[in-house]
DRENDO-1510 file (C-alpha; in Angstrom, 1 decimal, always signed):
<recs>
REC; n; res; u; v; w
REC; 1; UNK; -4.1; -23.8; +18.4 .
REC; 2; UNK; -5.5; -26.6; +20.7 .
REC; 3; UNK; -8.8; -24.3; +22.6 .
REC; 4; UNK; -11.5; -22.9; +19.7 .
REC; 5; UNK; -12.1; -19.5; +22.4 .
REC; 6; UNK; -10.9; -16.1; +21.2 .
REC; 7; UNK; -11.1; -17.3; +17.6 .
REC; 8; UNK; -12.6; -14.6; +15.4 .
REC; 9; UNK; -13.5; -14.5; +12.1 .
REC; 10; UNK; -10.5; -14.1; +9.4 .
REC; 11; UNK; -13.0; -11.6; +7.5 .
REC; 12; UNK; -13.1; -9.2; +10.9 .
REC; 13; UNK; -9.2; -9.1; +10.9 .
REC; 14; UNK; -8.6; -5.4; +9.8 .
REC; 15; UNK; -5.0; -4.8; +8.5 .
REC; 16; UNK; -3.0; -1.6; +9.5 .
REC; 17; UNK; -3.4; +1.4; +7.0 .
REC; 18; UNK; -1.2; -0.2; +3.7 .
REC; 19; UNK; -0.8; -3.5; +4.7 .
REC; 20; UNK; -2.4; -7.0; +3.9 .
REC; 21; UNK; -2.9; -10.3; +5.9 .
REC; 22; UNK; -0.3; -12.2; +5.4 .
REC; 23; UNK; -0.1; -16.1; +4.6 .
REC; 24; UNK; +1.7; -18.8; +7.2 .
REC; 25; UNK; -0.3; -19.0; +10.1 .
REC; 26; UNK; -2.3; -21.5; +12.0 .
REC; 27; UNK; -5.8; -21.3; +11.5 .
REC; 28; UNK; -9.3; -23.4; +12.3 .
REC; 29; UNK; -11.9; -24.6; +9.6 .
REC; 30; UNK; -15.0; -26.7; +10.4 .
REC; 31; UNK; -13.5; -27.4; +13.9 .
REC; 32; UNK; -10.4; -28.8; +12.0 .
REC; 33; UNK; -6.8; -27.4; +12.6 .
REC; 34; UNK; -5.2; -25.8; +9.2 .
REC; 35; UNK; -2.3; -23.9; +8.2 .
REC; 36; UNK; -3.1; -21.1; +5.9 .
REC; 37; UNK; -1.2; -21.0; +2.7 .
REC; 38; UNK; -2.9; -18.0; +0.6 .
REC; 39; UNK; -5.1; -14.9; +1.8 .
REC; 40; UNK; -6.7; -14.0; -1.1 .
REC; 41; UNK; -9.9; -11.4; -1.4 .
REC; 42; UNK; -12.7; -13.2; -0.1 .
REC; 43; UNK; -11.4; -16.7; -0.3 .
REC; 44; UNK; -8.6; -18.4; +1.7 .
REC; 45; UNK; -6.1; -21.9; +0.7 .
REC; 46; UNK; -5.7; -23.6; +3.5 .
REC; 47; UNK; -3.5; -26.8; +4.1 .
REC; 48; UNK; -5.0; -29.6; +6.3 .
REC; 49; UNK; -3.0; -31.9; +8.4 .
REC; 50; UNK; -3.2; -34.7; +5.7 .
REC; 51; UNK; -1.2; -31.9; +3.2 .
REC; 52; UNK; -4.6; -31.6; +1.3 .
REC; 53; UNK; -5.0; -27.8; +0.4 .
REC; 54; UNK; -8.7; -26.5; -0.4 .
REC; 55; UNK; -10.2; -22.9; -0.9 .
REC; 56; UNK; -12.3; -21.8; +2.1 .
REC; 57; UNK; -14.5; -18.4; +2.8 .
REC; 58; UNK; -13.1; -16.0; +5.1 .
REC; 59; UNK; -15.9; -16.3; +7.3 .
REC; 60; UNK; -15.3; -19.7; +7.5 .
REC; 61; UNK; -11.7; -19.1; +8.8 .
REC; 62; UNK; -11.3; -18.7; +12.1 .
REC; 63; UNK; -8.2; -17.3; +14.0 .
REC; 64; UNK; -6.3; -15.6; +16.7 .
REC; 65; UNK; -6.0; -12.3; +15.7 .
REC; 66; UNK; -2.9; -11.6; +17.2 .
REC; 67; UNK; -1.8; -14.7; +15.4 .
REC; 68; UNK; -2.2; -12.9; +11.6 .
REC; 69; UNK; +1.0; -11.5; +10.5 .
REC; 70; UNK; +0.2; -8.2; +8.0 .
REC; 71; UNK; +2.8; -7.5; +5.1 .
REC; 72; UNK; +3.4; -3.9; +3.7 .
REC; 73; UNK; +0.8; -3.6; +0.6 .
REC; 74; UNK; -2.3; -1.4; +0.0 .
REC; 75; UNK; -5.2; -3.6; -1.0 .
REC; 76; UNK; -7.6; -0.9; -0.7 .
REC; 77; UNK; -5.8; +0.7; -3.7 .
REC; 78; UNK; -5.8; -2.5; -5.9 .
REC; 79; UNK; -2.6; -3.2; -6.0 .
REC; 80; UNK; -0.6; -4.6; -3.3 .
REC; 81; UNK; +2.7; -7.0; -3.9 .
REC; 82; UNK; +1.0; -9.7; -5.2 .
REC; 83; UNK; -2.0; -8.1; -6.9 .
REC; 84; UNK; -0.7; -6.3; -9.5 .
REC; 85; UNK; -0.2; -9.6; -11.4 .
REC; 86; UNK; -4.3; -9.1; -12.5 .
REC; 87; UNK; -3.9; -6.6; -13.5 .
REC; 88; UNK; -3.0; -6.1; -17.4 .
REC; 89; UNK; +0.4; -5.0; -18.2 .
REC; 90; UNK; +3.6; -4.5; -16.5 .
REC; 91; UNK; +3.8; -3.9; -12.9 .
REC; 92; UNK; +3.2; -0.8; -11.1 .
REC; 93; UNK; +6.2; +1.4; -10.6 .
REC; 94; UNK; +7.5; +2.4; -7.3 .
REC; 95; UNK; +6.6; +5.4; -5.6 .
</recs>
């Protein structure tokens, strides 16, 4: 990711109906080069180049959005393959 144009947001990135953002992609934060290691809710871990990982805003994230790769999941129901470890209990069963 060596040019800052056609970066947008990580928070505008809008996955396709049951899927989630994905992690393993190259990112920019504060004008630094990172490689993004956990999409969370509102929050993304992010790896910079000297290995340190830190928890960044998604606002504060900025990508190519053809870049994000989306996973099958539906977040807007709560529980997508990773989220269901909140939540109390045993997992969901499948559909």
């Amino acid at each position: 990711m060596a040019q800052a144009t056609g970066l947008v947001p990580l928070a505008s990135i809008v996955p396709p109906a049951n899927h989630e953002v994905a992690a393993g992609f190259d990112a920019v934060v504060g004008g630094e080069p990172v490689r993004v290691r956990a999409v969370l809710e509102r929050t993304v871990v992010v790896e910079h180049e000297n290995t340190e990982r830190s928890v960044v805003r998604k606002e504060l994230c900025m990508v190519e959005a053809e870049a994000v790769p989306f996973i099958p999941g539906a977040p807007n129901l709560g529980v997508g393959p990773r989220q269901w470890r909140r939540l109390p209990g045993k997992p969901p069963k499948p559909a």
